[in-house]
C-alpha positions as CSV (number, residue, x, y, z in Angstrom):
1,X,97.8,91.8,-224.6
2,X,94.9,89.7,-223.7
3,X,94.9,85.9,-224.8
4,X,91.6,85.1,-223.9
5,X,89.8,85.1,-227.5
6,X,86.2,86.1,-227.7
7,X,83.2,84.5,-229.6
8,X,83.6,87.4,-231.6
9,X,87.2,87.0,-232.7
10,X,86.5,83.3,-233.7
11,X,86.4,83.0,-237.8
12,X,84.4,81.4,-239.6
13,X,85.9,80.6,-243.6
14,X,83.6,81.0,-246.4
15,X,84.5,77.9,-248.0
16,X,85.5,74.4,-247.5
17,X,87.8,74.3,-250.3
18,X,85.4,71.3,-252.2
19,X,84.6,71.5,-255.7
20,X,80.7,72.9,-256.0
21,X,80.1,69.6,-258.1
22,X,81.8,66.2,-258.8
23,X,80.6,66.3,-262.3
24,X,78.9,68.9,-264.9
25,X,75.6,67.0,-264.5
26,X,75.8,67.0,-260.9
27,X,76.1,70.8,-261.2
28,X,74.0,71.8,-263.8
29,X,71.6,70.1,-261.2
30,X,72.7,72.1,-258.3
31,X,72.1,75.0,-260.5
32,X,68.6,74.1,-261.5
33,X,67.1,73.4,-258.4
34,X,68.2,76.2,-257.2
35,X,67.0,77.9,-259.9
36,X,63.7,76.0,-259.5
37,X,63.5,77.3,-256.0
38,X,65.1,81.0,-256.1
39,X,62.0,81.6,-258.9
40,X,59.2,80.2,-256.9
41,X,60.0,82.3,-253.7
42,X,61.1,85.9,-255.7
43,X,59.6,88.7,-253.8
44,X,59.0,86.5,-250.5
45,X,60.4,85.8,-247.0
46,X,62.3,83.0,-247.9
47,X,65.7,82.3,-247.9
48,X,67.2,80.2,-250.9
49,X,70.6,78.6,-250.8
50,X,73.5,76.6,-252.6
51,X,76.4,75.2,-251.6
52,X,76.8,77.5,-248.6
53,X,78.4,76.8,-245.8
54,X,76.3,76.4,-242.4
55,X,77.7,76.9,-239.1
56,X,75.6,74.8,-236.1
57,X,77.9,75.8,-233.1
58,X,78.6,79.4,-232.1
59,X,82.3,79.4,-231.4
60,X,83.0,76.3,-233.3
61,X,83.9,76.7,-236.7
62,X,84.7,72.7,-237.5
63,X,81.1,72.4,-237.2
64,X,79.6,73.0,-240.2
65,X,77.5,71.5,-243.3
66,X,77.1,72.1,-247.0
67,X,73.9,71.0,-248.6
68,X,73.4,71.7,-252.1
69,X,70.7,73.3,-251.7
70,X,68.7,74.3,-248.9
71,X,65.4,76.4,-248.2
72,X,64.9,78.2,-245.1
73,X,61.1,79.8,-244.4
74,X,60.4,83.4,-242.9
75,X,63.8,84.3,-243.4
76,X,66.0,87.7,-244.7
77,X,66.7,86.4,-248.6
78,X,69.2,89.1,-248.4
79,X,72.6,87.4,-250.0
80,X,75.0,86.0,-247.2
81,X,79.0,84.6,-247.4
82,X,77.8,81.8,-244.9
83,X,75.1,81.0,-242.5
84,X,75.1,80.9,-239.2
85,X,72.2,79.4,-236.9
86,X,72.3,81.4,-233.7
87,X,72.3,84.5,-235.5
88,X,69.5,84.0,-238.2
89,X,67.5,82.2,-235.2
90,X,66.4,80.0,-238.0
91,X,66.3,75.9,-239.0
92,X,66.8,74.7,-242.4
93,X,63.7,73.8,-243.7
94,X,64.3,71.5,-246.6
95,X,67.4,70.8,-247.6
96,X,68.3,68.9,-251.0
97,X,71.6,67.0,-252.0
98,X,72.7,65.8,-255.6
99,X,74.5,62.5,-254.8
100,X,77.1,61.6,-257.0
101,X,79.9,59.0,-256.2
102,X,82.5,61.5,-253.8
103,X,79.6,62.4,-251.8
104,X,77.3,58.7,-251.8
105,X,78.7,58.2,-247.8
106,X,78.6,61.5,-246.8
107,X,75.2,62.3,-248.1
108,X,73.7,59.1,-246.7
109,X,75.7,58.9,-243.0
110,X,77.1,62.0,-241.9
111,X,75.4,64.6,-243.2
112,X,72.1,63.3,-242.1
113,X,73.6,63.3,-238.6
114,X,74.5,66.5,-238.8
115,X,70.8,67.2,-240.2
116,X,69.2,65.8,-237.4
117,X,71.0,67.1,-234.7
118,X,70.3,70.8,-235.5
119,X,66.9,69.7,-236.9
120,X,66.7,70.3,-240.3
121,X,63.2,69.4,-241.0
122,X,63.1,67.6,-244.3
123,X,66.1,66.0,-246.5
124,X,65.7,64.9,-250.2
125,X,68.7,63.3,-251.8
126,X,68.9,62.7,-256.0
127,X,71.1,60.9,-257.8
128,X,71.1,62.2,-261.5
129,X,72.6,59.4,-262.9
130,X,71.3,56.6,-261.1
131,X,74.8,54.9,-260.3
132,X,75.0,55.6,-256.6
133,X,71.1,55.7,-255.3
134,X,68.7,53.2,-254.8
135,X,66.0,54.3,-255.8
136,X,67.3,57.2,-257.5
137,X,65.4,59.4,-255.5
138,X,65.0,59.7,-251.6
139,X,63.0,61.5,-248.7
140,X,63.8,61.7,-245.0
141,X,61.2,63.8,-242.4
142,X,62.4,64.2,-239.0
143,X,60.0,62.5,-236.4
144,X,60.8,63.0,-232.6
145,X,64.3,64.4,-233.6
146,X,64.8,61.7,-235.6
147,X,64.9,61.7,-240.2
148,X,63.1,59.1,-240.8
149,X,62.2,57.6,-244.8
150,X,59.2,59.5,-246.2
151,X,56.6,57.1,-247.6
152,X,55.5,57.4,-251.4
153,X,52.6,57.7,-252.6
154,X,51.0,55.1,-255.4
155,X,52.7,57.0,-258.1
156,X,56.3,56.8,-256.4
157,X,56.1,60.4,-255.5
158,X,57.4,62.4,-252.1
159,X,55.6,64.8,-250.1
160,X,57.6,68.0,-249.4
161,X,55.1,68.8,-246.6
162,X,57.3,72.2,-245.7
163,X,57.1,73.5,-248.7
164,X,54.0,72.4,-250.4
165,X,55.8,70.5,-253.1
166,X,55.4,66.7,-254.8
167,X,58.9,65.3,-255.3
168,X,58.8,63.0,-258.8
169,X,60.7,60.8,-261.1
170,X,60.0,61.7,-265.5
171,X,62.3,59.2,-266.7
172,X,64.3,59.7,-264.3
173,X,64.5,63.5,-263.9
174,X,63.7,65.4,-261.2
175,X,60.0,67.1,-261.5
176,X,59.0,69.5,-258.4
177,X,55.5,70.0,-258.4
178,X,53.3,72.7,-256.7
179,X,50.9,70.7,-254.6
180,X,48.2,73.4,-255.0
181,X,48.4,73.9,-258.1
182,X,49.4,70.8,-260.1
183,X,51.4,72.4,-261.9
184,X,55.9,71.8,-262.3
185,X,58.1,74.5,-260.8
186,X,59.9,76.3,-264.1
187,X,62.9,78.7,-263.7
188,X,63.0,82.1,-264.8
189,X,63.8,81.6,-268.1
190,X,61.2,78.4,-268.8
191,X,58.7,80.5,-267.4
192,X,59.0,83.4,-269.7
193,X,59.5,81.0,-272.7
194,X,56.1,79.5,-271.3
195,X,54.8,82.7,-271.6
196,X,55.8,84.3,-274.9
197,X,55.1,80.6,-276.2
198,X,51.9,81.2,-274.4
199,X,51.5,84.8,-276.4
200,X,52.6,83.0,-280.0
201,X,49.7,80.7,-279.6
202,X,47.2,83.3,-278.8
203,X,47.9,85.6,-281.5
204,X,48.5,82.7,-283.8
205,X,44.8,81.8,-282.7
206,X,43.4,85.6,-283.5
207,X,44.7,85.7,-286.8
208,X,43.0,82.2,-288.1
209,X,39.9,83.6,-286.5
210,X,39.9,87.0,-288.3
211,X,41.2,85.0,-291.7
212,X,38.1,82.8,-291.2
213,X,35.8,85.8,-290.9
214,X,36.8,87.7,-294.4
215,X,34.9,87.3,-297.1
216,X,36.3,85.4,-300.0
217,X,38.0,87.3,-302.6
């Protein structure tokens, strides 16, 4: 029997044995940005992930990252187990963390190494509760190989300039807004409230016109 093991034999584990979220608000924000994201891109190239593991190194399974979330462009949004760079022949795009106080360090120092190093173009990092950030909300852009702070703009905002996207603070929750458009990136469900609220209003609006247009009795 041979001893020599092959790429191919190496294995990769599926998960890193860490809890998806250090509190319920920290994940119920996991969920919704991904939730945010997963609805703006249905039907397109674009691969949408969560708490997935990422593998940097062919044949070296200790080197790996788990964003939160992360967004990869022209890419299979087929469903994966993990993801692994030399085989998608992809960079992650954006990626966006939900800092609590377990992952403060690791989301500001190592995983930003890691970030730059297989060049992740674009890091946001949030802090929900805003015990462990400061400011709350952050941007890094990699420059030269190199994430460096995005500047905000006069209203305190971040340009996402990979995905089109303005990065803001409503009293201190997250707001992802559509550059082009103006207008805040809903999930599935807001959106069809939005639009049967949308429907309510309009029929609402027909029937005071026809009312207005009988005859009194």
């Amino acid at each position: 029997m041979s001893l020599i093991t092959t790429l191919t034999d190496i294995e990769y584990p599926e998960s890193d044995d860490e809890p998806m979220g250090e509190t319920d608000l920290h994940r119920k924000w996991m969920i919704r940005i991904y939730d945010l994201l997963s609805y703006r891109y249905r039907g397109q190239r674009v691969y949408v992930g969560s708490n997935l593991l990422v593998y940097y190194t062919e044949g070296a399974p200790h080197e790996f990252v788990v964003p939160d979330n992360f967004v990869v462009l022209d890419c299979d949004p087929r469903e994966r187990r993990i993801f692994q760079l030399w085989k998608e022949e992809r960079v992650l795009n954006v990626v966006f963390e939900v800092t609590s106080r377990f992952t403060k360090k690791r989301d500001q120092v190592f995983k930003p190494q890691a970030y730059a190093q297989i060049g992740v173009k674009e890091v946001f990092l949030y802090d929900p509760t805003g015990d462990y950030l400061r400011p709350v909300l952050q941007g890094y852009r990699s420059v030269e190989g190199q994430l460096t702070s995005i500047e905000r703009d006069s209203a305190g905002g971040l340009e996402c300039r990979e995905l089109g996207l303005l990065l803001n603070l409503e009293k201190r929750r997250l707001v992802l807004i559509d550059r082009e458009t103006g207008q805040p990136l809903l999930t599935e469900a807001e959106a069809a409230k939005a639009r049967a609220d949308t429907a309510e209003a309009e029929l609402r609006r027909l029937r005071e016109q026809i009312a207005r247009q009988q005859p009194p009795s």
